[in-house]
N, C-alpha and C positions, 0 to 999 in steps of 0.2 A: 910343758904347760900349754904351750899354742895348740900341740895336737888334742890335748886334753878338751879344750877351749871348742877345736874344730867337731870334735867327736860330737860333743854338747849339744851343739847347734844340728847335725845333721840328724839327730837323733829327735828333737824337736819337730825339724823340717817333716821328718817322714810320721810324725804322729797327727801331724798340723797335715801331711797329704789324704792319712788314712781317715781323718775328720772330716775332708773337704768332700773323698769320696765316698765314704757311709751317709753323708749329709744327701749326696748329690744322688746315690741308689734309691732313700727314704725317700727322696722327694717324688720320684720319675713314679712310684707305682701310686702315690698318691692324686699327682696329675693324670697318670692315665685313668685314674677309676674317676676322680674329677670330668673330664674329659668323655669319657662313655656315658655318666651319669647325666651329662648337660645333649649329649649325640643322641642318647635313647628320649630323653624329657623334649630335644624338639624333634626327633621322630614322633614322639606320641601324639605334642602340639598339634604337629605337621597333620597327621593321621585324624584326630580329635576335629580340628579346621576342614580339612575335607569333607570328613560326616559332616559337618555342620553345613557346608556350602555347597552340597549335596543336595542336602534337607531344605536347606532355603533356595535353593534352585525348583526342590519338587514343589513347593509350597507356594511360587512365586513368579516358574516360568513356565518350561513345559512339562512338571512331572508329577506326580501323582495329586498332590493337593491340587493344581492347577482343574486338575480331568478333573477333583471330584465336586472343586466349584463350578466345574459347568454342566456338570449333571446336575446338580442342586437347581442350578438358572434354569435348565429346561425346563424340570419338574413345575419349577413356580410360573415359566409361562405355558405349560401346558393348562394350570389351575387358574390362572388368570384370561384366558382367552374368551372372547365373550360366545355366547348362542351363535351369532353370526356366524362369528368366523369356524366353529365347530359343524357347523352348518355344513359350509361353504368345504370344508376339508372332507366331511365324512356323508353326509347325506346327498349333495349336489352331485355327484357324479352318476348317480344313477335318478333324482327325482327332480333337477334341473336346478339353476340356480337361482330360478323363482320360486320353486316349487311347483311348476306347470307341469309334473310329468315327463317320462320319458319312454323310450322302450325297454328301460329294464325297471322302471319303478312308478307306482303312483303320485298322481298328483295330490299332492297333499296340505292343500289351505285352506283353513276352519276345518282344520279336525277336530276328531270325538277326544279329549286329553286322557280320559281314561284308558279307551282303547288304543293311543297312538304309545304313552307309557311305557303299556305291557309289550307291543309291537319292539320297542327300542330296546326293553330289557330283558324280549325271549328272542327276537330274533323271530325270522318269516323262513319255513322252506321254500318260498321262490317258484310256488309250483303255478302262477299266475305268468311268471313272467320268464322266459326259457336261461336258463344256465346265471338266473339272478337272485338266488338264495341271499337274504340278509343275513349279517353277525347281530348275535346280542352284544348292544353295548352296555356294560354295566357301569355302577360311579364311579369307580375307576376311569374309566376313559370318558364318559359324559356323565357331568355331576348333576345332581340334582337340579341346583341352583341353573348350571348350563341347559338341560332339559326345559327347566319353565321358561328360560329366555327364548329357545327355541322355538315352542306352543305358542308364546307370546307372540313374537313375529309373524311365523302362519297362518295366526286369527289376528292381525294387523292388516291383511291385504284388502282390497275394498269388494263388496259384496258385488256378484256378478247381476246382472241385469238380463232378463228375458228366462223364459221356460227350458231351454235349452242347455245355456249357461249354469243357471242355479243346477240343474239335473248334473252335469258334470258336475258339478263341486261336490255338493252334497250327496249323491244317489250313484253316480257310474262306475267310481271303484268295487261296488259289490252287486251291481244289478248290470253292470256292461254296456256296453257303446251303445246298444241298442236297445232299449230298455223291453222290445218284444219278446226279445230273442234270451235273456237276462244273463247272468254273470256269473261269479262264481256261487253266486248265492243259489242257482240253477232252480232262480223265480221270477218270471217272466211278470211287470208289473202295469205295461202298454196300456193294458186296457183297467187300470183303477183308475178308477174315477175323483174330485176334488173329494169328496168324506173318506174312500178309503185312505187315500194318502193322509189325510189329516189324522185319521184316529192311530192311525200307525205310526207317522210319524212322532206325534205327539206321547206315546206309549213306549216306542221301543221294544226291543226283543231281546231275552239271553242274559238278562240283568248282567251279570260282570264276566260272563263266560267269555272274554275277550278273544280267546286261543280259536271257538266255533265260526270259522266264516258262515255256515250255511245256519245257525242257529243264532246267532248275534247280531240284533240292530241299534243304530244308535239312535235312540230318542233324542226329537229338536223340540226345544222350550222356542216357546212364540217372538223370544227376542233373538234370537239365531236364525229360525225360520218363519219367517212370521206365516199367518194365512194367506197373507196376498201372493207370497212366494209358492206355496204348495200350487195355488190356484193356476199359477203363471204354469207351473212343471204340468199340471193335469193339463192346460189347454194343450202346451206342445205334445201333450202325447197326442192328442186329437190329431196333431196333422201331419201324424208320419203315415 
């Protein structure tokens, strides 16, 4: 009876071990795929956070969003920059940064706006002034709005005084230093008198042919150049 008893029990025992370890098999491959399930989900995390703080790195320190809000910023103060300072950048280094002239560019205050215009948006072959060829700038690089502030300022400078002076402003870039001898206009003007300069001045040449040095003159209306100005340039011719 006891063995019988004992048999019982050990029989029990090893069906209660083979439970414990079919339980304990079941378990372990569902914790491993548990386990890779939760290893791959924060790799991906892990992976997913990086692009992202990547992204807000390029966007917010030095990477590609950064570069392309400061291209944006240039652009808007290239387009914000007033006449002056486009002046002052692009024009001044060859016409002075008064506009008095230099040896690679004319002096250029109280220009003709017409002719000065087309000057800026074709561009000069340079053949006035040695190895000083001008670029056209177009609105792209000088706007329109920037252009007139420009013309604006140049006819802001205060008008010169005596025969001499007016002649350089008005008359020497296209009749030359010496008005005997004359310029590129290759028209010697020394000896006109107060009526010719008047009727010429007042007239003009070449109506809009702007690109003609030797066939283009600018007409001055009587508030630009008044008569007493002509009169002044005719005496000085007198006393060269």
């Amino acid at each position: 009876m006891q063995r019988a008893v004992e048999q019982h029990w050990r029989v029990r025992l090893a069906i209660l071990c083979l439970a414990l370890t079919l339980s304990a098999c079941g378990s372990d491959p569902s914790d491993l795929d548990g386990g890779d399930t939760d290893a791959t989900d924060g790799a991906d995390t892990g992976d997913t956070d990086d692009a992202s703080g990547d992204d807000g790195s390029d966007g917010d320190g030095d990477g590609d969003g950064s570069g392309a809000g400061d291209d944006s910023e240039g652009d808007d103060d290239d387009d914000t920059q007033t006449g002056m300072e486009v002046y002052l950048s692009l024009c001044a280094p060859c016409h002075g940064a008064e506009a008095e002239g230099t040896e690679l560019g004319y002096e250029l205050r109280h220009p003709d706006r017409g002719h000065a215009t087309w000057v800026i948006r074709n561009g000069r072959p340079g053949l006035e002034f040695e190895n000083s060829a001008m670029a056209a700038f177009g609105p792209e690089t000088v706007s329109d709005a920037q252009l007139e502030e420009i013309l604006d300022w140049l006819d802001a400078f205060p008008q010169p005084t005596g025969g001499e002076g007016l002649y350089r402003d008005y008359c020497r870039n296209c009749h030359g230093e010496d008005p005997w001898q004359g310029g590129v206009t290759a028209e010697d003007i020394g000896e006109k008198d107060f009526e010719d300069l008047l009727e010429r001045a007042r007239e003009g040449a070449g109506g809009t042919n702007y690109g003609s040095r030797g066939e283009y003159m600018t007409g001055f209306d009587a508030d630009v150049l008044p008569d007493e100005a002509l009169m002044e340039i005719a005496d000085w011719f007198g006393t060269l």
